[in-house]
N, C-alpha and C positions, 0 to 999 in steps of 0.2 A: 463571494458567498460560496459556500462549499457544493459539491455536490451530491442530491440525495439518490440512494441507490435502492429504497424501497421499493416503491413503484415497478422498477423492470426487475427486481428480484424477485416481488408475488407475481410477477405473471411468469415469468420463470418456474416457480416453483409449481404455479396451477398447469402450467405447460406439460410439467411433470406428473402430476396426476396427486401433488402434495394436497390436505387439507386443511384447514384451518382448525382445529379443534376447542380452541376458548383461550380467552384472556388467560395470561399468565401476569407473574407479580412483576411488579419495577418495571415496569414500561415492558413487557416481552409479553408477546402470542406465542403458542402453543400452537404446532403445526405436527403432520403425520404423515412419513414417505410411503405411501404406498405397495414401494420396490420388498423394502427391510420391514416395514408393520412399527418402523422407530419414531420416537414422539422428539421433537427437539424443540429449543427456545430460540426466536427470532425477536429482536429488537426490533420496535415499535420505529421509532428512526435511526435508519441507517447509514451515516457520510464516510464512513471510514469503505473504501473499498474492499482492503482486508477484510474487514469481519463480513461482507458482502460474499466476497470468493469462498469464505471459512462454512459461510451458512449451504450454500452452494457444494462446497466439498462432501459436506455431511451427507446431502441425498444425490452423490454420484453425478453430479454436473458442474464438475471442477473446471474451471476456462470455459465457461458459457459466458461470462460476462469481460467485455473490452478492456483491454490494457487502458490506464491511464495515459493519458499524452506527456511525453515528454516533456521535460519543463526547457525553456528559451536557454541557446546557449549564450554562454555572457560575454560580454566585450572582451576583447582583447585590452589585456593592460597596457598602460602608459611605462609603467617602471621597467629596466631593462631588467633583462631573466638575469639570476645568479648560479643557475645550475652547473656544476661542474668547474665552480674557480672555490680554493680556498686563498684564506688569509692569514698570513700568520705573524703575528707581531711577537720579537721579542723582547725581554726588559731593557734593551739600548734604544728599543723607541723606533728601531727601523722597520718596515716592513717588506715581505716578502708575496710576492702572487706566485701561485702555480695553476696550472689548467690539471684537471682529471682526464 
């Protein structure tokens, strides 16, 4: 399940001295920085961090909110690596290896 980033971005925001000012259309509130006197639209739900940081950048509290965790790193493969050999076949059918 993803996760939601509304909740710590209004208290964020009220941290700020932001307001709420009224329903906006398509799922977005209507809020007001204080700082600037600027009116912007905040989505009603928020899962995308991005537009979390995005709303955040608007009223000058850009990196207030945590980096994403890292995603798991992945197994090491079974196949052996081929970086740095080529192959070259030519029309008699024999081949040849070199190392780079």
């Amino acid at each position: 399940m993803p996760e939601i980033f509304d909740y710590r971005l209004h208290e964020l925001m009220r941290g700020a001295g932001c307001v709420f000012v009224r329903p906006g259309s398509g799922g977005h509130e209507i809020w007001q920085c204080p700082n600037n006197g600027r009116r912007f639209a905040v989505p009603i739900r928020i899962v995308s961090l991005h537009t979390a940081a995005c709303v955040l950048g608007q009223i000058g509290l850009a990196g207030s909110l945590p980096a994403r965790r890292s995603p798991r790193p992945k197994p090491p493969s079974d196949r052996p690596s081929t970086t740095g050999t080529i192959i070259t076949i030519d029309g008699g059918g024999s081949s040849r290896r070199s190392e780079l």
